[in-house]
C-alpha positions as CSV (number, residue, x, y, z in Angstrom):
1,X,-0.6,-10.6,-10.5
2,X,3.1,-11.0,-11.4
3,X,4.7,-14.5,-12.2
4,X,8.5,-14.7,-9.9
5,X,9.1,-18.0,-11.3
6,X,7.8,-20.3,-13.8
7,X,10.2,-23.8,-14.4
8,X,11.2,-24.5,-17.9
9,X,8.6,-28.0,-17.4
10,X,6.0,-25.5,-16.8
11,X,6.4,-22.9,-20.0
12,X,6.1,-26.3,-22.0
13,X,3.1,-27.4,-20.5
14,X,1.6,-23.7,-21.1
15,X,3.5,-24.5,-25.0
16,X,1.2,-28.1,-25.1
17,X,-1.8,-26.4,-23.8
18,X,-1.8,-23.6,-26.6
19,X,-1.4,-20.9,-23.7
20,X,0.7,-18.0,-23.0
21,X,3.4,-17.3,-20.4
22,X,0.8,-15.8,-18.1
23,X,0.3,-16.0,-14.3
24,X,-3.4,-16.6,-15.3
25,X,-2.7,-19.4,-17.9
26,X,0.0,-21.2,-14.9
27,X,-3.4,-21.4,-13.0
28,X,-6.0,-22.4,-15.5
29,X,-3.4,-25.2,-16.9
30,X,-2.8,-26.4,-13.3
31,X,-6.7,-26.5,-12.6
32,X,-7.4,-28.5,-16.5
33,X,-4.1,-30.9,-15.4
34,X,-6.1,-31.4,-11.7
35,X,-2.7,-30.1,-10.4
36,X,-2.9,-29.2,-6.7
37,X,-1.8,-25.1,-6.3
38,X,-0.4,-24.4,-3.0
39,X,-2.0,-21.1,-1.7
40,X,0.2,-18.4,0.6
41,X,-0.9,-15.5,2.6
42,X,2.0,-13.7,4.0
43,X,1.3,-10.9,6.0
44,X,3.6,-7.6,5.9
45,X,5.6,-5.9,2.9
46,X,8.6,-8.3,3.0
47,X,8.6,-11.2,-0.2
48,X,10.7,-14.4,0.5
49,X,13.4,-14.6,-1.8
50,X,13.6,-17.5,-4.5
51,X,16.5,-19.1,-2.9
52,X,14.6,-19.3,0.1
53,X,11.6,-20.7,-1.2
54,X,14.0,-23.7,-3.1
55,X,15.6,-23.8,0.2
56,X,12.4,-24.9,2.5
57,X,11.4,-26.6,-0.5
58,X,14.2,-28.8,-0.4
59,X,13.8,-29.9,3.2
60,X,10.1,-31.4,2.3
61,X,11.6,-33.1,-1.0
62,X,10.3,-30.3,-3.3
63,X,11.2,-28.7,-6.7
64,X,9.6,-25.2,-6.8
65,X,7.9,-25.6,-10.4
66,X,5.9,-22.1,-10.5
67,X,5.4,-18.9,-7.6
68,X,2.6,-16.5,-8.5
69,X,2.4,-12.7,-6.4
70,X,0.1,-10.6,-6.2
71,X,-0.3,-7.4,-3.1
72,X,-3.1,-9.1,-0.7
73,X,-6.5,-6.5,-1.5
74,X,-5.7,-5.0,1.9
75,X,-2.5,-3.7,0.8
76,X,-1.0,-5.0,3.9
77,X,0.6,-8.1,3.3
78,X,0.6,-10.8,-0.3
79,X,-1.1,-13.6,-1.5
80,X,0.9,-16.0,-3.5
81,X,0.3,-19.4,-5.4
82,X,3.0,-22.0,-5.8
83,X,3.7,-25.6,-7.3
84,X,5.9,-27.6,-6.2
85,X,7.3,-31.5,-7.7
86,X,6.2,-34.2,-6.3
87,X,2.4,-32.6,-5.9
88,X,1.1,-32.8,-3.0
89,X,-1.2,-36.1,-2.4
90,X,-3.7,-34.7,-0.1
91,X,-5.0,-31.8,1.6
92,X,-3.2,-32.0,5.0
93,X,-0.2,-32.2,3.0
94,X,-0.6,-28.7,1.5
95,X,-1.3,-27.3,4.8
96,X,1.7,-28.4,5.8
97,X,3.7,-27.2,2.6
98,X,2.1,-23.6,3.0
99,X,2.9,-23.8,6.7
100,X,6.4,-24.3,5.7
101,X,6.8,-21.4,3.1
102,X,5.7,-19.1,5.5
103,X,1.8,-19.1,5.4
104,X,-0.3,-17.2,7.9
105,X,-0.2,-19.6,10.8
106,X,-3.6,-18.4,11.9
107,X,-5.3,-19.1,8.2
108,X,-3.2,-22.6,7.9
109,X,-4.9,-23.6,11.9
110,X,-8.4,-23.4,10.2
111,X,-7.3,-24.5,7.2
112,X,-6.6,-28.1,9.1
113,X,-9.7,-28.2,10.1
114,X,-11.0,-28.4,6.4
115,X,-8.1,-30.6,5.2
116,X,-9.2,-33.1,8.2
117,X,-12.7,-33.4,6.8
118,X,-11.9,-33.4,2.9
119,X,-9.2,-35.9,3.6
120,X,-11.2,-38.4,6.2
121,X,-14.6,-37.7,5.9
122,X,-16.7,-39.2,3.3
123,X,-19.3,-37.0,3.6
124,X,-17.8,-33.7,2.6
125,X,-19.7,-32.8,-1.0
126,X,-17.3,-32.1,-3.9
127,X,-18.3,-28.3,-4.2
128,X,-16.3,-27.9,-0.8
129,X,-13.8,-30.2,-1.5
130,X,-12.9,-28.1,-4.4
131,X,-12.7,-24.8,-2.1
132,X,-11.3,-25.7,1.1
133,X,-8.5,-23.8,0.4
134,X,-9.4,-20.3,-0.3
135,X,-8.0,-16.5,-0.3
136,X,-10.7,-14.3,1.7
137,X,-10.7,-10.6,0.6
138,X,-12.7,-8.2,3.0
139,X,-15.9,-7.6,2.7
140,X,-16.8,-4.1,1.2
């Protein structure tokens, strides 16, 4: 996993918290700080460019605040993790973020199936609401 962007906010948060300028210390700091991560998988070997990320980011009221890569296990596409400013309130509202950055429209269509039941449902148990929003590898 390879960091493509970390915002100066974030290396200070990683500063408070003790932790290094790792992609794997952006994502255990996010998790302690209950901060939502938004979850990409972008098939084929093309990466969005940083503008371009600020640039959809922008037309939802964003500020890109860290963008995590790493090659998808089949080796045929990437799976990336991104925060964004203001965080996203609620599930629905990340499917509709990692819609926007150029998610796998087939993942984000069952993903908003989940988001409907952890966001109006009272009766989905926390365990799930904690992993609605998964990367699947293949099974070996």
């Amino acid at each position: 996993m390879i960091w493509r962007y970390v915002a100066a906010t974030w290396r200070a948060k990683l500063s408070l918290a003790g932790e290094t300028n790792t992609p794997e210390a952006i994502l255990r700091v996010a998790r302690a700080q209950a901060v939502p991560v938004l979850k990409l998988d972008l098939d084929g070997k093309q990466l969005h460019t940083l503008d371009w990320m600020r640039r959809r980011l922008d037309r939802a009221n964003r500020v890109l605040k860290a963008w995590l890569v790493e090659e998808s296990p089949s080796g045929r596409g990437w799976h990336q993790w991104v925060i964004v400013y203001p965080h996203p309130t609620s599930a629905l509202e990340m499917v509709a973020l990692q819609l926007l950055l150029g998610s796998d429209p087939l993942r984000e269509a069952y993903n908003i199936n989940r988001a409907r039941a952890v966001d109006f449902s009272g009766h989905v148990p926390d365990w799930w609401r904690a992993r609605w929003n998964v990367f699947y590898r293949r099974a070996t």
